[in-house]
PAKEKOL-613254 format. One line per 2 residues: number of its first residue (from 1); their letters; for each residue x, y, z of C-alpha. Coordinates in nm, 2 decimals, decimal comma, m for minus. Layout:
N
NUM	A	X:Y:Z  ...
//
This chain:
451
1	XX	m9,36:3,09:m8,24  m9,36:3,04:m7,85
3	XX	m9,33:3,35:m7,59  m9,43:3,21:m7,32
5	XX	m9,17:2,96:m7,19  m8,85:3,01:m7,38
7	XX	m8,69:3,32:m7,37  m8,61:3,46:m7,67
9	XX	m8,25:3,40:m7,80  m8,12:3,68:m8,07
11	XX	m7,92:3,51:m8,34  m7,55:3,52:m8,45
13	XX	m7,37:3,86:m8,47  m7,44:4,03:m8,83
15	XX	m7,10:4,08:m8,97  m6,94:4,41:m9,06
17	XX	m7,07:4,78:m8,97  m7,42:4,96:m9,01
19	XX	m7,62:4,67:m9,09  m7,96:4,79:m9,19
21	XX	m8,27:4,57:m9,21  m8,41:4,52:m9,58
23	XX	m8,76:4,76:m9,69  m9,04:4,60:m9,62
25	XX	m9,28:4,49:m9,84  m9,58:4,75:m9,84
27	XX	m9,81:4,52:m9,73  m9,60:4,42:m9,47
29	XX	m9,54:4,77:m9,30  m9,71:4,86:m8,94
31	XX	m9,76:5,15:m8,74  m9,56:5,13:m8,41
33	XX	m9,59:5,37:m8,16  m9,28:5,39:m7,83
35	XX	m9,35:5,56:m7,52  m9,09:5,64:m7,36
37	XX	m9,01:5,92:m6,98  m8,73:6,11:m7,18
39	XX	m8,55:6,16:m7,50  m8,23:6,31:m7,69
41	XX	m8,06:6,54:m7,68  m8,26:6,67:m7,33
43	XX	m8,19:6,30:m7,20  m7,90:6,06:m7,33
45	XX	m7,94:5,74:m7,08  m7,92:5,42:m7,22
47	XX	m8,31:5,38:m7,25  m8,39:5,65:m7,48
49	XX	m8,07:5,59:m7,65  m8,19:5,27:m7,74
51	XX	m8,57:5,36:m7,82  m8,40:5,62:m8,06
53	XX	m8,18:5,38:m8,27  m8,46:5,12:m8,25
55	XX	m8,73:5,36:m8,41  m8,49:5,46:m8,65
57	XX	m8,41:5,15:m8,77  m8,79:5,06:m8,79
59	XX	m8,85:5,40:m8,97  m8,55:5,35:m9,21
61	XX	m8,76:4,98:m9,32  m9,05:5,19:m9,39
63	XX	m9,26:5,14:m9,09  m9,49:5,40:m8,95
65	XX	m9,30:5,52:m8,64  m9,39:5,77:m8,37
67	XX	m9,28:5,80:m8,00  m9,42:6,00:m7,73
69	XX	m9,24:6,21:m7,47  m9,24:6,49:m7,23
71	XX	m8,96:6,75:m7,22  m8,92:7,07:m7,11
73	XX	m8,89:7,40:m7,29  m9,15:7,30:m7,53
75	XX	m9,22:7,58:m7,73  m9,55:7,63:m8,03
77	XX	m9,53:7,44:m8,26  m9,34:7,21:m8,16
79	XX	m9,54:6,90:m8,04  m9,50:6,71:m8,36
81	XX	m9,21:6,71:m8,54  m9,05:6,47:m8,82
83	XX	m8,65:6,37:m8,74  m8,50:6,03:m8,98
85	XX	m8,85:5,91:m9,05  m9,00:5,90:m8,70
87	XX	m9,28:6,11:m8,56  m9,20:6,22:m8,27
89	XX	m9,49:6,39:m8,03  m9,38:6,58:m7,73
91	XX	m9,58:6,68:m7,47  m9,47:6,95:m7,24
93	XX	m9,30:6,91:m6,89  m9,47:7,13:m6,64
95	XX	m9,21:7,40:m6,47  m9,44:7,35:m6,15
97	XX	m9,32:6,97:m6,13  m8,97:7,05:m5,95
99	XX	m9,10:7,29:m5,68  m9,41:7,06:m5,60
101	XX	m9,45:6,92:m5,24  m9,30:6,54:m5,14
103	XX	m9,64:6,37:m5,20  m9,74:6,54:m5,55
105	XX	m9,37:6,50:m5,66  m9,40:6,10:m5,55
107	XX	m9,78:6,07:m5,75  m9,62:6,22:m6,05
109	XX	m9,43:5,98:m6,07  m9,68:5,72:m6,15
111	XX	m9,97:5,92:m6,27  m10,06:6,27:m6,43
113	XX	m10,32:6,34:m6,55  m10,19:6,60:m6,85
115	XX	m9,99:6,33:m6,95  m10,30:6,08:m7,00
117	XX	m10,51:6,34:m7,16  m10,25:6,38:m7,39
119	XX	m10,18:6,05:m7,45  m10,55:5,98:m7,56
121	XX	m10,53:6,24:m7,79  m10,19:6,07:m7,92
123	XX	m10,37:5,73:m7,97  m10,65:5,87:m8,15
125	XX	m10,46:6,07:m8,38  m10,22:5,80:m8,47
127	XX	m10,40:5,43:m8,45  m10,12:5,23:m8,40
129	XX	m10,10:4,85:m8,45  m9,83:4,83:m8,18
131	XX	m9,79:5,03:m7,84  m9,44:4,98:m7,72
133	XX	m9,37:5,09:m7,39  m9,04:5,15:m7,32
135	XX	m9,06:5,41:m6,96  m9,34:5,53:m6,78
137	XX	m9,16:5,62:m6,52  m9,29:6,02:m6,43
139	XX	m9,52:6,00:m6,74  m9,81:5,78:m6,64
141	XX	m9,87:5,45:m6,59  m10,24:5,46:m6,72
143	XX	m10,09:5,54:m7,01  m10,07:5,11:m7,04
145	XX	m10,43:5,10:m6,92  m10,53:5,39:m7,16
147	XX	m10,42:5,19:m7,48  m10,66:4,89:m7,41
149	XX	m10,77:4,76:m7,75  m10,41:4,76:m7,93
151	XX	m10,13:4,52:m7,86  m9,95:4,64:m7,57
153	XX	m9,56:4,54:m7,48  m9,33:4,69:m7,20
155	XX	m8,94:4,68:m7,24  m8,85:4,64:m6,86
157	XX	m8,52:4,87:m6,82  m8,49:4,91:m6,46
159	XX	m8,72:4,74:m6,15  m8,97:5,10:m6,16
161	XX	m9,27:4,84:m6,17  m9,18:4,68:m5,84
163	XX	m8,94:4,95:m5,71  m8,99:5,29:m5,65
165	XX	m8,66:5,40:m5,69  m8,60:5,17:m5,98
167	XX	m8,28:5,05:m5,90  m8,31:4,86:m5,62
169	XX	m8,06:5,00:m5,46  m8,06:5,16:m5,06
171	XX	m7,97:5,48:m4,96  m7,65:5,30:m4,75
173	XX	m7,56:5,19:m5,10  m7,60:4,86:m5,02
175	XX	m7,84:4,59:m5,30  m8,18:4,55:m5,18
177	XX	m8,44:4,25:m5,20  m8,76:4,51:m5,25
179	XX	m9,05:4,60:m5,10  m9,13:4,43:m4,78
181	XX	m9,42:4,32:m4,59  m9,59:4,67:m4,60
183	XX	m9,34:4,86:m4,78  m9,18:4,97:m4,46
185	XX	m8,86:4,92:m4,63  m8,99:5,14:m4,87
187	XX	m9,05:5,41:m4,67  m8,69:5,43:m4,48
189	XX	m8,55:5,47:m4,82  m8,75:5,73:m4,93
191	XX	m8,74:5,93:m4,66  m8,35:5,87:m4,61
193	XX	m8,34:5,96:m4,94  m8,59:6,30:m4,92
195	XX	m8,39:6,40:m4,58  m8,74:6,37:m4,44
197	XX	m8,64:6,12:m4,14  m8,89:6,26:m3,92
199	XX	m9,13:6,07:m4,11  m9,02:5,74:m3,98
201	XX	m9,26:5,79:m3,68  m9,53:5,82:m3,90
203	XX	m9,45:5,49:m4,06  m9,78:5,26:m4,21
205	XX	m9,95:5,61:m4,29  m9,64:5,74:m4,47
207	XX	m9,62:5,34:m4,63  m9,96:5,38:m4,75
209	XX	m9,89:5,59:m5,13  m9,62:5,32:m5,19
211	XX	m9,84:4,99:m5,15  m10,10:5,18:m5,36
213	XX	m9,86:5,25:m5,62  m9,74:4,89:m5,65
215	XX	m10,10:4,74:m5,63  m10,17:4,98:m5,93
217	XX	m9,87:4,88:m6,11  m9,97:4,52:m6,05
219	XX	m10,30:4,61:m6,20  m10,14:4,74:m6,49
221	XX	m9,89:4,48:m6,55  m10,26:4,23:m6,59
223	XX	m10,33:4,41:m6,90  m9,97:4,41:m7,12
225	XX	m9,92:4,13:m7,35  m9,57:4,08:m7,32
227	XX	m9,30:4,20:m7,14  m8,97:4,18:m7,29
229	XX	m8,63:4,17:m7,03  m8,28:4,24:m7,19
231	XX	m8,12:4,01:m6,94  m8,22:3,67:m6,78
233	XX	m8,14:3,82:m6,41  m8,39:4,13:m6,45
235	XX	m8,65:3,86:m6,56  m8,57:3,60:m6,21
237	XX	m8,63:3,96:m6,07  m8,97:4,05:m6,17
239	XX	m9,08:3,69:m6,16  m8,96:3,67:m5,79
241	XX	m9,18:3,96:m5,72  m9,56:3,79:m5,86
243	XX	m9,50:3,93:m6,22  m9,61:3,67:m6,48
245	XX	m9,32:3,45:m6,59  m9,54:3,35:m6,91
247	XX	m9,54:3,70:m7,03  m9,20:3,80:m6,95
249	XX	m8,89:3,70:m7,25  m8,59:3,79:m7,27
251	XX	m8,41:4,00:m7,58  m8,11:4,15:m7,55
253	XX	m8,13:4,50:m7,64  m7,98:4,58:m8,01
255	XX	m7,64:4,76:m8,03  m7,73:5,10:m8,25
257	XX	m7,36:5,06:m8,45  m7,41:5,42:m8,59
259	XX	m7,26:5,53:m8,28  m6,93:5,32:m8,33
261	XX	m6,67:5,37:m8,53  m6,72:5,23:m8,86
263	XX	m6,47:4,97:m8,97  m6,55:4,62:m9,13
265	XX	m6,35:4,41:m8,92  m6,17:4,49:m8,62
267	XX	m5,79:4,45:m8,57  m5,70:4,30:m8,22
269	XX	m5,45:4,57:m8,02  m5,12:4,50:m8,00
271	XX	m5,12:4,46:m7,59  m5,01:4,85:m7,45
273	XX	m4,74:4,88:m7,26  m4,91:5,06:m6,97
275	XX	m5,30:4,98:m7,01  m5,54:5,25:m7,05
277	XX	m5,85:5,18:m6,83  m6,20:5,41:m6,88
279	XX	m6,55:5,46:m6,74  m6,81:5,58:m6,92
281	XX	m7,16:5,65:m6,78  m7,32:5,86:m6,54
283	XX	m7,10:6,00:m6,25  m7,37:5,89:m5,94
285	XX	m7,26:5,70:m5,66  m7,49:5,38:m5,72
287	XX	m7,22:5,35:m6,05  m6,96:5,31:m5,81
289	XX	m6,72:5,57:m5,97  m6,54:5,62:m5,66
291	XX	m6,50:5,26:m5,59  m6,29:5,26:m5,92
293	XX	m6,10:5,61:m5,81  m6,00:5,46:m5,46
295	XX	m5,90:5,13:m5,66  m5,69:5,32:m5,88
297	XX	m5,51:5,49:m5,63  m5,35:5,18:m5,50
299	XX	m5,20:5,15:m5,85  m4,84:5,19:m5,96
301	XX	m4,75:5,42:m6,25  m4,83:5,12:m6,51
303	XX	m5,15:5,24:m6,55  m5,36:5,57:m6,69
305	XX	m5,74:5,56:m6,61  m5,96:5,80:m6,80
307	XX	m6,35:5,91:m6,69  m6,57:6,00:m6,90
309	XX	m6,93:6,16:m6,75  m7,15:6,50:m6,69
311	XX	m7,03:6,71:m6,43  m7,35:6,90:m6,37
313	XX	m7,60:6,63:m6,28  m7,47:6,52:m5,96
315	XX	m7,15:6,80:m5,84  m7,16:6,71:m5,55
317	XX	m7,05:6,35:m5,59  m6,81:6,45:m5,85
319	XX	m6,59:6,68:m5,62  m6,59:6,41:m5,37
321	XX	m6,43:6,19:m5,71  m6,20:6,43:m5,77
323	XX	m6,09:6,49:m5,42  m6,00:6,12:m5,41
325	XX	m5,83:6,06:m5,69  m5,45:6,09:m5,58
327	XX	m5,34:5,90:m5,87  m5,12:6,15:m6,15
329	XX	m5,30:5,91:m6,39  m5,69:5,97:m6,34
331	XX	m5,80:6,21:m6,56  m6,18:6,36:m6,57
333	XX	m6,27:6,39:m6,94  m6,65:6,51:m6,90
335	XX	m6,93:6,44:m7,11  m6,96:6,25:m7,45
337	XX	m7,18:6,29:m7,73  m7,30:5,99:m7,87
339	XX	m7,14:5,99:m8,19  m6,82:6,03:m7,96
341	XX	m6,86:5,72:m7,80  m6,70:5,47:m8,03
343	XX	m6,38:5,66:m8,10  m6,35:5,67:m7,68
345	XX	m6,39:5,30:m7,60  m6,17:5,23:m7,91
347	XX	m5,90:5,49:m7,73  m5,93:5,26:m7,40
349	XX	m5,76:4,95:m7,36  m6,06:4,84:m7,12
351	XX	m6,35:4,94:m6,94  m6,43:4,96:m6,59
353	XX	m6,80:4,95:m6,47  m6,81:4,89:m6,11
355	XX	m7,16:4,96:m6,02  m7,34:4,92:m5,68
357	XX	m7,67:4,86:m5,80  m7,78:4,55:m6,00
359	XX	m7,75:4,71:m6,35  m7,97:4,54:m6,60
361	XX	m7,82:4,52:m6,93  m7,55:4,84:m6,93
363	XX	m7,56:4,97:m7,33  m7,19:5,06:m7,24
365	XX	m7,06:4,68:m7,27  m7,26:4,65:m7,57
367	XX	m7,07:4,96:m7,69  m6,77:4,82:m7,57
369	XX	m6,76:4,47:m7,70  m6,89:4,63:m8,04
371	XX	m6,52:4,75:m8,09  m6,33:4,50:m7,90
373	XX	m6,27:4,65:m7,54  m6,29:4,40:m7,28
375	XX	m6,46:4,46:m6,96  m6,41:4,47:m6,57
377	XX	m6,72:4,44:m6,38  m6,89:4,42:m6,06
379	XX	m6,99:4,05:m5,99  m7,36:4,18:m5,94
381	XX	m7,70:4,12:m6,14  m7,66:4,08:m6,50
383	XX	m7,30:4,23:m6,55  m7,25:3,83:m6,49
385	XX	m7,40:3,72:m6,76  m7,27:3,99:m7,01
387	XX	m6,87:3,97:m6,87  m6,74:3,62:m6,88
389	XX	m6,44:3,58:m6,61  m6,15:3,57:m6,81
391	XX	m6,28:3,55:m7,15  m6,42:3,87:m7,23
393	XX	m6,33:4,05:m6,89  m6,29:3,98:m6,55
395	XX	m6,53:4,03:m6,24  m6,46:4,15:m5,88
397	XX	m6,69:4,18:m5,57  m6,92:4,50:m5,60
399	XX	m6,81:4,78:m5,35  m6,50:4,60:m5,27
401	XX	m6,18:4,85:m5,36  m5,92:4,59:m5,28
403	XX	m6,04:4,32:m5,51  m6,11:4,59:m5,84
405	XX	m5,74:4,72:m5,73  m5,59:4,38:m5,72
407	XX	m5,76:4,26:m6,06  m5,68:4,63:m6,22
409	XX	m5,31:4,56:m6,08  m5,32:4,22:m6,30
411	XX	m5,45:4,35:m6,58  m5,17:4,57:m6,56
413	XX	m4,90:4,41:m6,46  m4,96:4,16:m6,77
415	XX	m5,18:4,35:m7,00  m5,13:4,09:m7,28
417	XX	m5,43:3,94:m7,13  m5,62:4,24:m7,31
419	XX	m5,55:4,10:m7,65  m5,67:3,72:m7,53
421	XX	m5,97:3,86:m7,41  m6,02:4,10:m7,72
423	XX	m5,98:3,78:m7,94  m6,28:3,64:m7,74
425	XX	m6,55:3,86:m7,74  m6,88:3,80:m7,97
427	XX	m7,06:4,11:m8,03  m7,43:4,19:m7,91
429	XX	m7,67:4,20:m8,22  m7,68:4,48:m8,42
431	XX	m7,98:4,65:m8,44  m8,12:4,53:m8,77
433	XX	m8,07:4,23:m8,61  m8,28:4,33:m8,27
435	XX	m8,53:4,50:m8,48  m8,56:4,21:m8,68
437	XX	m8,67:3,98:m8,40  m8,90:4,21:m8,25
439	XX	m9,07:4,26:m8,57  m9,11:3,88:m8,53
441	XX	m9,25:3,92:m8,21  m9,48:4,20:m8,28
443	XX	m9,66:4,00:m8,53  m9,72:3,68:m8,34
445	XX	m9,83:3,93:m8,04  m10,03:4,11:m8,24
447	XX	m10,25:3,82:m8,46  m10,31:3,65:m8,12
449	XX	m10,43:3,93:m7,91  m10,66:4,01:m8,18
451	X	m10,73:3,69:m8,29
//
């Protein structure tokens, strides 16, 4: 098997619910361990989401699983616990970490020293064929340096290894091309960002942490075997910025369908008389959650929209939302558990995610098109290649309130069009399916590293 020009493709959709992947053999079995920046319950964002339902599924085969993690509140006793199968080994967050100065705040970001003690201790204790890193963002980056000597792969969720803010994304909410000639860019945005303009003066010596912390990425990125991208576009991106275009494939991440309501097939809605619209996801302005307020607004009665999101991690923003939305239709329905999520998109007649920021491979359309909800999108980054324009959804030009109004405004003003689209959509692959293929890829990784 070739990784190193085709990306990989994941097969057909498994049919039916809660496909689970077959034991394996004994002989067969491997020890895998995940790294990965947060974890449920402290942490529900897509990434640990996935690394979750992943390692469960693994665990459920009978492989060895563990996954390392800082969180807070740690108390004794607690570093190693046992939950479905998997080992998980936590590592306390320091307190000290959200009252430290600019410059240690920015280094922990990238390296700690706890962290990589810890993680030595991890790798000793648990020998594990495969090191799977899924975030290292405020962990450690030597963390991939650390675990020379065992196969080494990095899921790339964001742009963190060429972006310090991860997203891409400026602080005028406008797409960025990344780090210029010197990371001066770089510094405007994180000293727009820290409130710290003052510091503009000061320029190529403030510039001078960021191009370390690249060049030490860089270094790190020399010693992974293979990087796997969920979506062609976030590839093009790291490829475009030096990143080895050998190394990099592209797997779509696995939809976890324990999170979905469970039903063998799906019956296609009868189109609603006045369409029910819905975000899910965090409420941050880079999601462009007031885009789809202001959008709604312009709306007619035909129409209810419902948000779903935390409240607490970004107030601020979330008054502004809710001093915008006019409309007697928008409702704020907070924060969702995961095992709430099915029954929600199923209550939707369609999604809305109108982000600002060149999203990667949003588990929320996955989730979506896992129960037949068709999607509006931004026409940004790979929310193109996971919406198809009038198949599965339709797209509209990020930021742009009139255009999301005036294809929300079709939608409802003919919301039969839900049903064709409904009809169209092809799941993601479950993740016995994912698991599957990267069990695939593990082994050919693994016997040539070592070979």
């Amino acid at each position: 098997m070739s990784v190193s020009k085709t990306p990989f493709t994941p097969g057909a959709q498994v049919a039916g619910w809660t496909v689970s992947l077959p034991p394996t053999p004994p002989e067969e079995r491997r020890r895998i361990a995940f790294v990965v920046h947060k974890f449920p319950p402290e942490s529900v964002g897509g990434t640990e989401i996935y690394t979750w339902g992943l390692a469960r599924e693994l665990a459920h085969a009978g492989h060895d699983v563990h996954i390392f993690y800082p969180t807070p509140n740690l108390l004794p006793g607690d570093e190693r616990i046992q939950r479905e199968g998997v080992y998980l080994w936590r590592v306390p967050l320091p307190d000290s970490r959200t009252h430290e100065d600019p410059v240690r705040q920015y280094w922990h970001t990238f390296r700690d020293t706890a962290f990589e003690r810890a993680f030595s201790h991890f790798l000793a204790a648990v020998q594990p064929e495969i090191v799977h890193f899924q975030h290292v963002q405020g962990v450690s980056a030597r963390l991939i340096d650390l675990a020379e000597g065992y196969t080494r792969i990095v899921t790339l969720h964001d742009y963190w290894y060429f972006c310090a803010n991860s997203q891409l994304i400026r602080p005028d909410r406008t797409p960025c091309n990344g780090p210029s000639t010197g990371c001066m860019n770089c510094v405007d945005c994180a000293t727009e960002r820290a409130d710290l303009n003052w510091m503009r003066a000061l320029r190529p010596l403030v510039a001078v942490p960021f191009v370390y912390r690249n060049r030490y990425l860089r270094h790190v990125a020399e010693e992974v075997d293979l990087f796997i991208a969920p979506s062609s576009f976030l590839r093009d991106q790291y490829v475009r910025h030096d990143f080895p275009a050998e190394r990099i494939a592209v797997l779509e991440n696995g939809l976890d369908d324990r999170k979905l309501v469970q039903q063998a097939t799906i019956p296609l809605p009868e189109p609603p008389a006045r369409p029910h619209f819905g975000f899910l996801g965090s409420l941050a302005w880079q999601k462009g959650v007031h885009v789809l307020v202001e959008a709604f607004n312009r709306l007619g009665n035909n129409a209810s929209l419902t948000i779903y999101g935390s409240e607490q991690t970004f107030p601020d923003y979330v008054a502004q939302l809710k001093r915008l939305a006019r409309h007697p239709n928008i409702r704020f329905a907070g924060l969702l558990q995961p095992q709430q999520v099915g029954a929600a998109l199923r209550q939707i007649d369609c999604l809305v995610v109108p982000s600002l920021w060149y999203e990667n491979s949003p588990l929320v359309i996955q989730e979506a098109f896992g129960v037949g909800t068709p999607v509006v999108a931004s026409r940004l980054g790979a929310l193109t290649e996971k919406v198809e324009e009038g198949y599965t959804g339709r797209l509209f030009t990020a930021g742009d309130v009139g255009a999301l109004a005036a294809v929300l405004g079709e939608i409802a003003a003919a919301p039969g069009c839900l049903r064709e689209m409904s009809r169209m959509i092809r799941p993601a692959p479950v993740m016995a399916e994912h698991a599957a293929r990267l069990l695939e890829i593990y082994a050919h990784i693994h016997e040539n590293a070592f070979k």
